[in-house]
LUMPASE-439316 format. One line per field, with one value per residue (C-alpha): residue in three letters; residue number from 1; y negated, z, x. Coordinates in Angstrom, 3 decimals, padded with zeros to 6 digits. Example, Ala and Ser with C-alpha at 12.3 -4.5 7.8 and 13.67 -1.06 7.14 Angstrom:
BEGIN
r	ALA | SER
k	1 | 2
Y	004.500 | 001.060
Z	007.800 | 007.140
X	012.300 | 013.670
END
This chain:
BEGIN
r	UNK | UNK | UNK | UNK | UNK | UNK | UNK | UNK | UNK | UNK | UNK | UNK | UNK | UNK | UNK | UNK | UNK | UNK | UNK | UNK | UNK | UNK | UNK | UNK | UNK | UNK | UNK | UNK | UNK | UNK | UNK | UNK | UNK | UNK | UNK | UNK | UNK | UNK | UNK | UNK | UNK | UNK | UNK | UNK | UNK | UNK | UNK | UNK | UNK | UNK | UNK | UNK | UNK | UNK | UNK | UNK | UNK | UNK | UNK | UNK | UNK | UNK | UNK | UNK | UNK | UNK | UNK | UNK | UNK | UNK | UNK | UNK | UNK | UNK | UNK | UNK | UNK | UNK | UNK | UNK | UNK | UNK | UNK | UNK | UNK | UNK | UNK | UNK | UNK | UNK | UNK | UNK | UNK | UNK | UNK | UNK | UNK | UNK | UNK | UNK | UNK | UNK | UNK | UNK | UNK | UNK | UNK | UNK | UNK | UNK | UNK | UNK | UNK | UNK | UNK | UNK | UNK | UNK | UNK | UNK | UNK | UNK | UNK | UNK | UNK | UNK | UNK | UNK | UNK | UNK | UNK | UNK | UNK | UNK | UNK | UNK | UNK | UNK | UNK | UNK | UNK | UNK | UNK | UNK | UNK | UNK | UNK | UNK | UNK | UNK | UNK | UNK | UNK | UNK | UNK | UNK | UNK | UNK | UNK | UNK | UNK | UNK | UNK | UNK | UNK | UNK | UNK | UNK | UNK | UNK | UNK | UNK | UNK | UNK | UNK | UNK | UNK | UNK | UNK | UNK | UNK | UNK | UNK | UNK | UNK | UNK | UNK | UNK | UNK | UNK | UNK | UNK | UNK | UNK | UNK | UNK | UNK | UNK | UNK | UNK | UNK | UNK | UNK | UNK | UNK | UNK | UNK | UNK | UNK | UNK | UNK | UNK | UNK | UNK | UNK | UNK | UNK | UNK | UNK | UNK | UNK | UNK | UNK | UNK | UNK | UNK | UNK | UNK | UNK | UNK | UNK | UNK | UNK | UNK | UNK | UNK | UNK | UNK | UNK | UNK | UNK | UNK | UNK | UNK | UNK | UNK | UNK | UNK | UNK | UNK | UNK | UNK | UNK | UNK | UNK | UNK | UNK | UNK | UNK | UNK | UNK | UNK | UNK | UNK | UNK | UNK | UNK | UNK | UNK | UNK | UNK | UNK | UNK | UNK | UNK | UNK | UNK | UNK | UNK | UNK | UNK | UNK | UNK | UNK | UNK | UNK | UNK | UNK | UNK | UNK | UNK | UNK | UNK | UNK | UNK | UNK | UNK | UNK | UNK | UNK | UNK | UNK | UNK | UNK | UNK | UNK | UNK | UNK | UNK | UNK | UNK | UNK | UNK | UNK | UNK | UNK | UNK | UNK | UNK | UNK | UNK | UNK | UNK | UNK | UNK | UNK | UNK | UNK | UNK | UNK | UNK
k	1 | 2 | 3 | 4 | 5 | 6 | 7 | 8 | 9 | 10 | 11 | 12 | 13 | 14 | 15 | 16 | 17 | 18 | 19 | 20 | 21 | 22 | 23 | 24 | 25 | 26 | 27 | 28 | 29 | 30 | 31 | 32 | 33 | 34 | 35 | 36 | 37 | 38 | 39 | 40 | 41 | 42 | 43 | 44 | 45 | 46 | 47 | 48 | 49 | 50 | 51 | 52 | 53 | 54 | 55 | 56 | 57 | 58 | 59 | 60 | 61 | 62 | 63 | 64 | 65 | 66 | 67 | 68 | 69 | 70 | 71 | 72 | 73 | 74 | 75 | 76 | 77 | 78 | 79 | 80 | 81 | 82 | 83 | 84 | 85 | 86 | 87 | 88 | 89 | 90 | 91 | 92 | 93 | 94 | 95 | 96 | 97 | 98 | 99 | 100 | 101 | 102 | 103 | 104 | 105 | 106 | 107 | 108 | 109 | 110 | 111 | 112 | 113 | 114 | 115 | 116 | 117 | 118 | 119 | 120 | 121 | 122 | 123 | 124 | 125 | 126 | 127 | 128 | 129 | 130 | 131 | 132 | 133 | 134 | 135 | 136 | 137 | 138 | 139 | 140 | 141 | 142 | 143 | 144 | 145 | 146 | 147 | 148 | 149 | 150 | 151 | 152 | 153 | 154 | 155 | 156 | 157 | 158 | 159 | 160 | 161 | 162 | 163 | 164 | 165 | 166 | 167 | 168 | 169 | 170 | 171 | 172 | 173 | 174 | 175 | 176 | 177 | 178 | 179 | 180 | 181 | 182 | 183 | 184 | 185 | 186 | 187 | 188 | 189 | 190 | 191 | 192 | 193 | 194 | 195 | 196 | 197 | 198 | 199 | 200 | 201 | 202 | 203 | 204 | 205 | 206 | 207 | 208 | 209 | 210 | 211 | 212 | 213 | 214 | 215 | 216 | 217 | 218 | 219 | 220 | 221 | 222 | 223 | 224 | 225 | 226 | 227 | 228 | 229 | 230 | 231 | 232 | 233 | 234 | 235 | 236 | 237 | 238 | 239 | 240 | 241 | 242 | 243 | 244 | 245 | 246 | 247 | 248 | 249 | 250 | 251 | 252 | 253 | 254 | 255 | 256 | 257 | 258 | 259 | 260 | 261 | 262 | 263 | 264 | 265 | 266 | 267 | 268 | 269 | 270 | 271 | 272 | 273 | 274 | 275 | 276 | 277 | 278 | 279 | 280 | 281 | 282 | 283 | 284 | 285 | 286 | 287 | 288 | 289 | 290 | 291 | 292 | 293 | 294 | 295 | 296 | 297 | 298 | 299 | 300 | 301 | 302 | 303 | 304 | 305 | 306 | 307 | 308 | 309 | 310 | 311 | 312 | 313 | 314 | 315 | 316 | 317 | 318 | 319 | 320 | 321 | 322 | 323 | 324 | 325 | 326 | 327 | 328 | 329 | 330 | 331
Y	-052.539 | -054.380 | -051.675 | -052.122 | -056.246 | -055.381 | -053.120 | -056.126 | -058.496 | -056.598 | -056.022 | -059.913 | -060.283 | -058.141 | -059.833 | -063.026 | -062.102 | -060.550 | -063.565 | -065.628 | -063.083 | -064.053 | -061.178 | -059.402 | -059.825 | -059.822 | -057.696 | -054.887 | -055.099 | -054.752 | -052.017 | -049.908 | -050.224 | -049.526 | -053.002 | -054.213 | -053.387 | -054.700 | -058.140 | -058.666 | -058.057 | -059.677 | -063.023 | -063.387 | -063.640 | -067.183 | -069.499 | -071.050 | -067.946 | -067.716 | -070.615 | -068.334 | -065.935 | -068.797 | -069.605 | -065.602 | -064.286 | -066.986 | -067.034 | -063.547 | -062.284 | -065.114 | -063.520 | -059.615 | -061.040 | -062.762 | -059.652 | -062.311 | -059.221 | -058.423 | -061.628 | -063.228 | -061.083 | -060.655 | -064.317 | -064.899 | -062.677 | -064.307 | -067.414 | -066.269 | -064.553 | -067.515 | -069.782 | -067.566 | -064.182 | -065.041 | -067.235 | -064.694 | -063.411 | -065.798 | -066.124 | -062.741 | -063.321 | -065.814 | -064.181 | -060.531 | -060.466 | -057.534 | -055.147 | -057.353 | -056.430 | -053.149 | -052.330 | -054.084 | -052.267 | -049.299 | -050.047 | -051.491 | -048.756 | -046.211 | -048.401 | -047.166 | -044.118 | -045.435 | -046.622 | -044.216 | -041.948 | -043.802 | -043.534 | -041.033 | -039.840 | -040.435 | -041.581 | -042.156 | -044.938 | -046.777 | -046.687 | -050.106 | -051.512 | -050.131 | -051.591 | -055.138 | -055.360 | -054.860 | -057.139 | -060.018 | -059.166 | -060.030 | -063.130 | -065.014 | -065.564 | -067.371 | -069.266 | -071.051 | -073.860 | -075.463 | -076.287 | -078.940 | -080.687 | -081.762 | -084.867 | -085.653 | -084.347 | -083.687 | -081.890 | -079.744 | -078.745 | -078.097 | -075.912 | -074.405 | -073.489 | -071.459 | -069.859 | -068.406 | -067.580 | -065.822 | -063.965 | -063.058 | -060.947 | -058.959 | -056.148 | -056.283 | -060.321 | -062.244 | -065.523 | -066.897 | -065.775 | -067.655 | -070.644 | -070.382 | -069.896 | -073.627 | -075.232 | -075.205 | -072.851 | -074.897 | -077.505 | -075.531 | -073.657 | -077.270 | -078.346 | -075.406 | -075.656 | -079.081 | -079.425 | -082.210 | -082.587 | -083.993 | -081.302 | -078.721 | -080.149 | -080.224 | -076.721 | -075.639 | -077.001 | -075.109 | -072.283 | -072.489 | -072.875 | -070.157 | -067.594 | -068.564 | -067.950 | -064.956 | -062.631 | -062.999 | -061.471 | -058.505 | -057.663 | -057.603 | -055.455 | -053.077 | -052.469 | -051.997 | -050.726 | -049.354 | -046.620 | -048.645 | -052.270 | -049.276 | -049.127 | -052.559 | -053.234 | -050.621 | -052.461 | -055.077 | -053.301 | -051.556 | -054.947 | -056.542 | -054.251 | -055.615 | -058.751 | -056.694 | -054.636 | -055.523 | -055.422 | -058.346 | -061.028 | -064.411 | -065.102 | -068.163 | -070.719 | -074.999 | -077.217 | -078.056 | -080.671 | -081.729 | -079.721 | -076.589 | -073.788 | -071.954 | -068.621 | -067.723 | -064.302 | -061.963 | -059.468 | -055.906 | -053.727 | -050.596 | -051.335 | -050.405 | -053.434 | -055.424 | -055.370 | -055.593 | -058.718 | -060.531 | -059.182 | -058.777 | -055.146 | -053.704 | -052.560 | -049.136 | -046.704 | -049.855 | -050.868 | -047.346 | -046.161 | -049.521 | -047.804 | -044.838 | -046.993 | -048.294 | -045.663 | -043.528 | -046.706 | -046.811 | -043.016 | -043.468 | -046.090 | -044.990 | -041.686 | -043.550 | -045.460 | -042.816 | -041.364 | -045.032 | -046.529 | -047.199 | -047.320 | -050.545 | -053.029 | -053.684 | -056.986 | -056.114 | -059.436 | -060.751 | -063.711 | -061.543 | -059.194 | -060.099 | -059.582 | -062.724 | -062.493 | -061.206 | -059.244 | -055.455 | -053.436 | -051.011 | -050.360
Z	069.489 | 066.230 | 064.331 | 066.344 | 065.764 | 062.215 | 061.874 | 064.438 | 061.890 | 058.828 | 061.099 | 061.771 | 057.425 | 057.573 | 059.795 | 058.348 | 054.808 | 055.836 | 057.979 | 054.440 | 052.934 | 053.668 | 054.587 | 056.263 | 060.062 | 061.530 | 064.321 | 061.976 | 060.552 | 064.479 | 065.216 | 062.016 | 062.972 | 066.536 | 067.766 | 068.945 | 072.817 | 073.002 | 071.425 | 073.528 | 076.786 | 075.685 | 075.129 | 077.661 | 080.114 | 078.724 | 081.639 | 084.695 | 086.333 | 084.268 | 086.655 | 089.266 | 087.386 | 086.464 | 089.845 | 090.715 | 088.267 | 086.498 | 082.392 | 082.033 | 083.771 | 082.011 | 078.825 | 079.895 | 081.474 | 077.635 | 075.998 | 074.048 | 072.389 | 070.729 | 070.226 | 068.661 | 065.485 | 065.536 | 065.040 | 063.202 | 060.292 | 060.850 | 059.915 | 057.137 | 055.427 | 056.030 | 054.145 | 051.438 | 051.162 | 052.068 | 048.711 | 046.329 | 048.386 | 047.395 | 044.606 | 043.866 | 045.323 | 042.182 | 039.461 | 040.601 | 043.134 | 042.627 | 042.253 | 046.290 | 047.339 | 046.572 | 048.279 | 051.411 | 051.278 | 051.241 | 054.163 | 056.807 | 055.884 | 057.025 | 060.289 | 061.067 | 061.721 | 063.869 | 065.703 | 066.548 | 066.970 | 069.715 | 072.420 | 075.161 | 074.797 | 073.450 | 075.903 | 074.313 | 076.043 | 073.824 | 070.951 | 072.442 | 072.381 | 068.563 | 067.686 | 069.212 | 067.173 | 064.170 | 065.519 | 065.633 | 062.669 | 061.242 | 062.759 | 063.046 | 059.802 | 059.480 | 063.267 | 061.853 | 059.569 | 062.929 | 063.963 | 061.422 | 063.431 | 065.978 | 063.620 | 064.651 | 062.007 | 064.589 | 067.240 | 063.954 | 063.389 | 066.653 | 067.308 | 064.267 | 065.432 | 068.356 | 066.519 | 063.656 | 065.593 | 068.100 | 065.456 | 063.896 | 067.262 | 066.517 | 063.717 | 061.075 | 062.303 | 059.797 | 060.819 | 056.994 | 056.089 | 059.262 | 057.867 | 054.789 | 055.965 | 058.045 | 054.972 | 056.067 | 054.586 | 051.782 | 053.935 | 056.065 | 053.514 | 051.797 | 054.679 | 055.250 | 051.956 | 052.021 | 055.703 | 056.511 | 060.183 | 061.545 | 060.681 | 060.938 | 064.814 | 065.608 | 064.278 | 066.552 | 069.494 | 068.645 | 068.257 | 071.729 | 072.976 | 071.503 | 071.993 | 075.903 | 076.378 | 074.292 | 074.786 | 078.387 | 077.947 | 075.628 | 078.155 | 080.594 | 078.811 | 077.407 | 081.344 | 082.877 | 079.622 | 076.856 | 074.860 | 075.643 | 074.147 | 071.479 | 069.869 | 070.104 | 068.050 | 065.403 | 065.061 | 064.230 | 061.778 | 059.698 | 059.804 | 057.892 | 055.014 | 053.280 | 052.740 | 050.922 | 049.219 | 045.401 | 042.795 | 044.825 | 043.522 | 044.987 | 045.776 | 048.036 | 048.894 | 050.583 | 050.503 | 053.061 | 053.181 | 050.075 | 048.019 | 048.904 | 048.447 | 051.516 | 050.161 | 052.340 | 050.864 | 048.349 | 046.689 | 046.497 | 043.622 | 041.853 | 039.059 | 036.218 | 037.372 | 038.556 | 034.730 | 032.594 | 035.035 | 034.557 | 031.046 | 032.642 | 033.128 | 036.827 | 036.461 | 038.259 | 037.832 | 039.096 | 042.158 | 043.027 | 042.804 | 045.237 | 047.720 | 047.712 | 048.043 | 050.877 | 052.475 | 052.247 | 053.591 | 057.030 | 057.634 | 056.968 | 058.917 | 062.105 | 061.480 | 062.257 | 065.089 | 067.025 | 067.569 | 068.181 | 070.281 | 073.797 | 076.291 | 077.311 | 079.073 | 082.820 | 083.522 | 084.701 | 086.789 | 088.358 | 090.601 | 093.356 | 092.931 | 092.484 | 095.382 | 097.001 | 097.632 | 100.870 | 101.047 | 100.088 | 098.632 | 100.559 | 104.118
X	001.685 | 003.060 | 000.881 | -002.113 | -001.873 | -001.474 | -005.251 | -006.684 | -005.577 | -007.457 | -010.490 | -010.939 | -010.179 | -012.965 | -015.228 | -014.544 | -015.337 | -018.369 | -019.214 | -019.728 | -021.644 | -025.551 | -027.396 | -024.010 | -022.916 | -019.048 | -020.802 | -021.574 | -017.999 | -016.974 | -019.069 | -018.188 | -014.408 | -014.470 | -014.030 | -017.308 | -017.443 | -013.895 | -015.041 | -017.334 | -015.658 | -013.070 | -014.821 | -017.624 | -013.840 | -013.856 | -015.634 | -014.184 | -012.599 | -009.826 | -008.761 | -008.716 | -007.038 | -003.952 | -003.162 | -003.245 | -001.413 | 000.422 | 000.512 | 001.495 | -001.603 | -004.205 | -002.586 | -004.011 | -007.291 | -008.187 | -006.686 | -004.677 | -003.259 | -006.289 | -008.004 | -005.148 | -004.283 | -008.271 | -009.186 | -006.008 | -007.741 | -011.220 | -009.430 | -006.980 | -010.521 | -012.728 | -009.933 | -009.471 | -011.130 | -014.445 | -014.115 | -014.442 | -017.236 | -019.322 | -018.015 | -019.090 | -022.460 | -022.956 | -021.629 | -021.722 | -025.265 | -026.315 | -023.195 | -022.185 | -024.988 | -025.045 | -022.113 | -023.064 | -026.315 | -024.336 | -022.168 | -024.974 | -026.742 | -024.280 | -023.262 | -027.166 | -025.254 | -022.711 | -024.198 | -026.648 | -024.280 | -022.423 | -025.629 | -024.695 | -028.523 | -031.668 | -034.905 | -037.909 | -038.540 | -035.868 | -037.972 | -039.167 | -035.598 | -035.137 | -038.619 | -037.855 | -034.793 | -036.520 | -039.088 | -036.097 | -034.899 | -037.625 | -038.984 | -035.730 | -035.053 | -038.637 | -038.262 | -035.099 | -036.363 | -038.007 | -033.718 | -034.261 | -037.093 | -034.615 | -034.111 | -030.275 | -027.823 | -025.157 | -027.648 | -028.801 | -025.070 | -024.304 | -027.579 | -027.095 | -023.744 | -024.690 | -027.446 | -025.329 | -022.346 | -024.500 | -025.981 | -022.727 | -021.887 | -025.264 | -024.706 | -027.187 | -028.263 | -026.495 | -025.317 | -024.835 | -028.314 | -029.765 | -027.636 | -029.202 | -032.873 | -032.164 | -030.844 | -027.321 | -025.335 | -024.026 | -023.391 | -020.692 | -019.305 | -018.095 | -017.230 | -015.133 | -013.818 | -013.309 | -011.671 | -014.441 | -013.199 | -016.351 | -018.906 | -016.306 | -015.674 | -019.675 | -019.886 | -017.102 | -018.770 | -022.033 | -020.297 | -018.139 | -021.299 | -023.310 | -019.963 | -020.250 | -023.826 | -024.423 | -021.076 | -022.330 | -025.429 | -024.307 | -021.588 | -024.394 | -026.342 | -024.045 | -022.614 | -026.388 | -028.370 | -025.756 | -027.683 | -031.076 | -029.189 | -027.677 | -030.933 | -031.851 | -028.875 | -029.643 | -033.176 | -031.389 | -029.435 | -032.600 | -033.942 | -031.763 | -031.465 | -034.517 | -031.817 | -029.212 | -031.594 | -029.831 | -033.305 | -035.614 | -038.020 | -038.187 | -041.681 | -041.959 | -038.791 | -038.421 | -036.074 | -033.624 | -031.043 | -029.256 | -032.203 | -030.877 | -032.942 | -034.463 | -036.170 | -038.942 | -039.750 | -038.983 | -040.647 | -038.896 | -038.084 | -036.948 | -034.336 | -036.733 | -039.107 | -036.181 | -034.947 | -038.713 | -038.972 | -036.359 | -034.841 | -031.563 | -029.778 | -030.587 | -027.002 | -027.656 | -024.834 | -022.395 | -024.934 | -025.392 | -021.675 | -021.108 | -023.938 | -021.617 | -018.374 | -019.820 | -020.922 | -017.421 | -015.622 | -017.988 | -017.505 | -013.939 | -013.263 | -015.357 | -013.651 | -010.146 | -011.349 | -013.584 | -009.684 | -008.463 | -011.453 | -010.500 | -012.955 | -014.892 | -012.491 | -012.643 | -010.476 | -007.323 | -007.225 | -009.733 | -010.245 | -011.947 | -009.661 | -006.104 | -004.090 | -002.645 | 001.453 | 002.276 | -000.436 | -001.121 | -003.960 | -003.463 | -005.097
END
């Protein structure tokens, strides 16, 4: 158990530091290392039956229903990376973009595989599912400037909140990049960095709210339509390598709060171009041997946890379920 807290622990560092990366989701991180089914179950239990579940089974059953066991090492890491890690993330993604993104081209691009791989069968019919993920992919990223229209700083935190935290669940949707496309993204990160309480506290609320709402939904989905919600995730995934794709041109950009820059579209290269246009080195062999770093880490790590991965949760206790004392389950 104390081993399995430890690799939950690493998984969240992972997820975290990944979280701060625009242009990289938590979700993917999940996915790659087995996790991802488990998350989810685990947090669309959140909502008012755990009441039920209290009174039924008293603190040592709440404790299995939430999975507490999982979640806590889990978050525990989000939190550690967020505080620390994901720090030299972006620091990295200003001193070091391309060589970061290389690497994290190299390791959504394998999760492709993963996740692929983890559909029971193909239909044809889910070719609509994989197209409408790339569909979102694609549009989101332009919808999210309109967040800013609501006028109220604290409503645009909040909303922002449950936007990028929802995305976060979603491999390949990166919740930092949809930050950044609303303007935001430098405003949480300081405020992270900074422990500014207030923004910090109407993010957390956003995010509460956004967990509730859309863990629900991809429980839902995964229980009635897994491969089919399979390949809408893997839409998402192909969708959002354009974003990590290392040798890009900035065409078009706005700007958001505090004059931070909003890039609107980009312009997509091969190194040779990348380097005549802007006189700098396209830094290949490193970029490339970061694709392949990538790459070996994903199949390694789904390797480990396709022996590890437990099957989707069922609660254990449940409010309609639990047997009341005196009484006996059997007829």
């Amino acid at each position: 158990m104390k081993r399995r807290s430890i690799g939950t622990f690493f998984k969240g560092a992972g997820m975290g530091a990944a979280d701060a990366v625009p242009g990289v989701s938590g979700g993917t991180i999940a996915f790659i290392t087995g996790i991802y089914e488990e998350l989810i179950d685990t947090i669309r239990r959140f909502g008012p039956g755990v009441w039920g579940v209290w009174r039924r089974g008293g603190v040592a059953g709440l404790w299995r229903y939430l999975n507490m066991a999982f979640l806590i090492p889990l978050l525990a890491g989000v939190g550690v990376s967020l505080f620390s890690v994901a720090h030299l993330a972006v620091w990295l993604m200003e001193q070091h973009p391309l060589l970061l993104n290389g690497f994290f081209f190299g390791l959504v691009a394998a999760s492709t595989l993963v996740v692929s791989s983890a559909s029971r069968r193909w239909k044809w019919r889910y070719v609509f599912a994989l197209l409408a993920g790339l569909l979102l992919a694609n549009m989101l990223p332009a919808l999210m400037p309109l967040v800013l229209l609501l006028g109220n700083e604290a409503a645009v935190i909040m909303v922002a909140g449950a936007i990028a935290i929802s995305a976060m669940l979603l491999p390949g949707v990166s919740g930092s990049f949809l930050l950044l496309t609303m303007g935001l993204y430098g405003t949480i990160m300081q405020a992270i960095r900074g422990l500014d309480i207030v923004v910090i506290g109407l993010f957390g609320v956003g995010c509460a709210v956004g967990l509730a709402l859309s863990s629900r939904l991809l429980a839902w989905l995964l229980r009635r339509y897994h491969d089919a919600t399979l390949q809408l995730l893997l839409g998402f995934i192909v969708g959002s390598l354009p974003v990590l794709w290392p040798w890009r041109e900035l065409l078009s950009y706005q700007l958001g709060p505090n004059e931070q820059m909003v890039p609107l579209s980009y312009r997509y290269l091969m190194p040779d171009d990348y380097a005549m246009l802007t006189g700098n080195s396209a830094q290949v062999v490193g970029v490339v041997a970061l694709m392949l770093l990538g790459v070996v880490l994903v199949v390694a790590l789904n390797r480990q946890a396709s022996h590890r991965r437990p099957a989707p949760l069922e609660p254990r206790i449940a409010p309609e379920d639990t047997p009341r004392k005196g009484h006996s389950d059997k007829a």
